[in-house]
C-alpha positions in Angstrom: 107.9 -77.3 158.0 107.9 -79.7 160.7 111.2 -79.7 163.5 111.0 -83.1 165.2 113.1 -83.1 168.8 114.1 -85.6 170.3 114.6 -85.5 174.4 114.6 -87.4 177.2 112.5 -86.0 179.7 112.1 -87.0 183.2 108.8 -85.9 184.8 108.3 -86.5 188.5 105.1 -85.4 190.1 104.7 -84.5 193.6 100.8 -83.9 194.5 101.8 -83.8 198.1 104.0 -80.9 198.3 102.5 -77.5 199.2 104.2 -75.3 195.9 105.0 -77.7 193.3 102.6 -80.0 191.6 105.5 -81.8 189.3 108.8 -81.0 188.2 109.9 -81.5 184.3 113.8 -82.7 184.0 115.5 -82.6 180.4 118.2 -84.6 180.3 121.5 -83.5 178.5 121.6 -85.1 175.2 124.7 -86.8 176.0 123.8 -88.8 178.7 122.0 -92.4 178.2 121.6 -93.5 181.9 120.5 -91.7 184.8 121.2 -94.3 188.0 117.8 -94.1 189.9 119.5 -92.8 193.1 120.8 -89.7 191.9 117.4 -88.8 190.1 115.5 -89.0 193.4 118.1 -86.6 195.0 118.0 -84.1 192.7 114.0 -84.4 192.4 113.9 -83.7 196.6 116.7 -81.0 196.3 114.3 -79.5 193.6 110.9 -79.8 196.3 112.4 -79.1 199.1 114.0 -76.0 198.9 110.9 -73.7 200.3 110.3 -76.0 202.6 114.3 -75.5 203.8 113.5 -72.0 204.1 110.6 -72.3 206.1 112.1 -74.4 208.8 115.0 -71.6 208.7 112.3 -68.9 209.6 110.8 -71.4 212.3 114.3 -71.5 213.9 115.0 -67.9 213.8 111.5 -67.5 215.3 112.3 -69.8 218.0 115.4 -68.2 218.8 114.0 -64.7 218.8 111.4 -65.8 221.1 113.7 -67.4 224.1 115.7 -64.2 224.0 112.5 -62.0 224.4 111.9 -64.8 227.6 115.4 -64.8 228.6 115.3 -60.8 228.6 112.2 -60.6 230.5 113.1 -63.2 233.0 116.3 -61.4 233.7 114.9 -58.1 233.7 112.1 -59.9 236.5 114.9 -60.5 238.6 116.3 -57.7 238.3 113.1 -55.7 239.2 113.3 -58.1 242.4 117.2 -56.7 243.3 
């Protein structure tokens, strides 16, 4: 026996992005329409999430590293005193 589906899939592939080589959307069956706008936004919501987490760590690591120089400058001075 043969089941037929029928779905409407959106497929956006992203060979530029470091973890994902495409993403595979199914759209509910109840929707006809998907306005072009809100497809893109959920396609770069769907990429860019590791990258959002990576630029997290980068800030963290930026902020760790002035308080090490901060710390060290302050205890300089107060070496100096």
């Amino acid at each position: 026996m043969i089941k037929g589906v029928n779905r409407k899939v959106i497929e956006i592939n992203r060979p530029d992005s470091e973890y994902f080589e495409r993403a595979v959307l199914y759209l509910r069956p109840d929707v006809n329409e998907v306005p072009l706008h809100e497809t893109q936004l959920t396609a770069a919501a769907y990429f860019s999430q590791p990258e959002r987490r990576r630029e997290r760590l980068r800030g963290a690591l930026w902020f760790l590293l002035g308080a090490a120089v901060s710390a060290a400058v302050w205890w300089g001075f107060s070496l100096l005193l």
